[in-house]
N, C-alpha and C positions, 0 to 999 in steps of 0.2 A: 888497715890491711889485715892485721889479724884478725880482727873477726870478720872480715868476708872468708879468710881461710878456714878459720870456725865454722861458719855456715856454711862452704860451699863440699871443700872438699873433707870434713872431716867428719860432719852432719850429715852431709852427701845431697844437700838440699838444690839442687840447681836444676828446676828449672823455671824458677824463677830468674835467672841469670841469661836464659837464650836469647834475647835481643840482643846482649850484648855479647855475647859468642857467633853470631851472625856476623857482625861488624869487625871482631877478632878472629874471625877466617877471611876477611877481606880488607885489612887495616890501608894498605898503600890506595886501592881503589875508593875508597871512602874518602879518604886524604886531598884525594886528586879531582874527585868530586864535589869537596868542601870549598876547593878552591878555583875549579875550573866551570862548575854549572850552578851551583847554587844560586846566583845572582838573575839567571834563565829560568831558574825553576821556580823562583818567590816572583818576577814577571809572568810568567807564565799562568801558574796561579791567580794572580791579582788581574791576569786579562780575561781569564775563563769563571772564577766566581765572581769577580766584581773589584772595582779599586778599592771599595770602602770595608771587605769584608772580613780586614783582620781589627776595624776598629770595631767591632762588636762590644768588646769589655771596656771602648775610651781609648784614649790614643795614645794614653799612657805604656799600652798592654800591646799595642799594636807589633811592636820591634820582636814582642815575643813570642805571640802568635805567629807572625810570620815567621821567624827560626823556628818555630815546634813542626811545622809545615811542612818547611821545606827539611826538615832533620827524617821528617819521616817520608818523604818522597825517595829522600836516597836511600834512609834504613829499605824499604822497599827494592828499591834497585842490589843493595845485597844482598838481600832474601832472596830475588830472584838468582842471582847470580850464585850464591852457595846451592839452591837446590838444583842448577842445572852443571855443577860446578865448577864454574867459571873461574879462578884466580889469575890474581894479578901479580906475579913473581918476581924477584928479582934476580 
């Protein structure tokens, strides 16, 4: 942690850090989406490119690819949602 504090704010280096300032203006919607569509969105996926097309790297790699997938399906869904800016409050 200190040295993200090093690099971000004291360096002032960020932005390389914006994906995840995206996701940290939107933490509960993310959350909620982790655990309410995720499982829709790796079907989904797997019915529009194909069943077999996270075994590309072996099937070893498949559980991963499909998490990198669907992680960015939703990153996407806050992108969109911070620049139209959409929060999800409590």
């Amino acid at each position: 942690l200190a040295l993200l504090y090093a690099v971000i704010d004291m360096a002032g280096w960020r932005r390389w850090a914006w994906p995840a300032e995206v996701v940290g203006r939107n933490p509960l919607a993310m959350y909620f989406m982790t655990w309410a569509v995720a499982g829709w969105v790796l079907a989904a996926l797997q019915r529009h490119l194909g069943s077999d097309v996270f075994q590309t790297l072996g099937d070893a790699y498949a559980p991963l690819l499909g998490n990198l997938a669907v992680g960015l399906v939703l990153w996407m869904i806050c992108w969109w949602m911070d620049r139209n800016r959409a929060y999800v409050r409590l």
